[in-house]
C-alpha positions in Angstrom: 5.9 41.6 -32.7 4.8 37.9 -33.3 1.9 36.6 -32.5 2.1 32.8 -33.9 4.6 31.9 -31.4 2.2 32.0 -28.1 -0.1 30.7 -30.3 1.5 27.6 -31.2 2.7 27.2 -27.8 -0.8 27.7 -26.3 -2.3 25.5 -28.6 0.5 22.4 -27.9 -0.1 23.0 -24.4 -4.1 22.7 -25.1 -3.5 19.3 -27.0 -1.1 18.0 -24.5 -3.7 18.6 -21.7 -6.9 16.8 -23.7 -4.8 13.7 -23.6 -4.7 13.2 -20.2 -8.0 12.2 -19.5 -7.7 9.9 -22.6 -5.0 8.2 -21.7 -6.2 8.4 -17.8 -9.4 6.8 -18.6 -7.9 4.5 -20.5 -5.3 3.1 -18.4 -8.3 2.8 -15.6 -8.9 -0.5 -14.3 -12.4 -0.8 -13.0 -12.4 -3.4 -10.2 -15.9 -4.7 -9.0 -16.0 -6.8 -6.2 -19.4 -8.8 -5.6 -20.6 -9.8 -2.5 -20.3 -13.3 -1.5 -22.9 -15.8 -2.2 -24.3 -16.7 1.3 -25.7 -20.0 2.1 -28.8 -19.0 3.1 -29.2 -17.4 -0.5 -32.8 -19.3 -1.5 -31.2 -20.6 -4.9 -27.8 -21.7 -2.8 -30.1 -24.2 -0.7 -31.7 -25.6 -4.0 -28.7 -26.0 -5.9 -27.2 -27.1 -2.4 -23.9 -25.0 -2.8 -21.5 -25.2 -0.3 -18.4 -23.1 0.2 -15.8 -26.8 0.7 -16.7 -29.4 -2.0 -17.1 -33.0 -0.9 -17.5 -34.1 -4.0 -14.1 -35.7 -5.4 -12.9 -33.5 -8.5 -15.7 -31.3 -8.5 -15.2 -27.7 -7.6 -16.2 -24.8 -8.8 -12.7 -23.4 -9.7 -13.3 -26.4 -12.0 -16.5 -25.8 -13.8 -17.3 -24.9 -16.7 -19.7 -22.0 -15.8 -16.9 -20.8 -12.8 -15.7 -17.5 -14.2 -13.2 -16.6 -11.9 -10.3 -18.3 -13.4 -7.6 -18.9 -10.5 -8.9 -16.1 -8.1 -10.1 -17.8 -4.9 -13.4 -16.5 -5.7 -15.2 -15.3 -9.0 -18.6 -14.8 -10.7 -21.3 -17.7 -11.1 -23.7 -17.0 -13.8 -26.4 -19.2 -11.8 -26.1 -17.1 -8.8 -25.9 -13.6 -10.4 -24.2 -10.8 -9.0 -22.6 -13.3 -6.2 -19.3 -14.6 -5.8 -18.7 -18.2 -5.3 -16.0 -19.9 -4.0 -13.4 -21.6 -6.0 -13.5 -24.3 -3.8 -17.5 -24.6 -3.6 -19.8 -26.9 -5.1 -23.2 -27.2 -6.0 -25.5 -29.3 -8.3 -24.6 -27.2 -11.5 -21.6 -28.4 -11.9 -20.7 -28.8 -15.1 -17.2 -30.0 -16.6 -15.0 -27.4 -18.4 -15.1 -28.5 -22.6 
């Protein structure tokens, strides 16, 4: 009788089922969706953010702090944890270097 076949076999199908988590976990997009800044957020009304600029080239989807590329909405390091919209405005604006 031989032994080393099951063996081998067991132990392929071992290694074969530890990479699945590997490459599950690393083919995993984590997707974090903030909550919109609202415009009755305290540092909104300083910085007097709105969601529509009216200021002519100015938007946020223009700024240099924006971080939400061309999404409609992204991250704002001034308002932390909040969205913005990319078509907002507020006194931070800053242009893109």
């Amino acid at each position: 009788m031989n032994n080393q076949t099951p063996d081998k076999s067991r132990r392929a199908v071992l290694k074969g089922l530890i990479g699945i988590p590997v490459v599950a976990i690393a083919g995993y997009q984590s997707v974090s969706y903030a909550a919109m800044l609202s415009m009755d957020d305290p540092t909104a009304k300083a910085l007097s953010y709105t969601e529509k600029s009216t200021v002519d080239g100015k938007t946020c989807s223009n700024c240099g702090i924006y971080q939400g590329g061309s999404a409609a909405s992204g991250g704002c390091p001034i308002f932390a944890g909040k969205d913005v919209a990319a078509t907002g405005y507020c006194k931070s604006w800053v242009a893109k270097a």
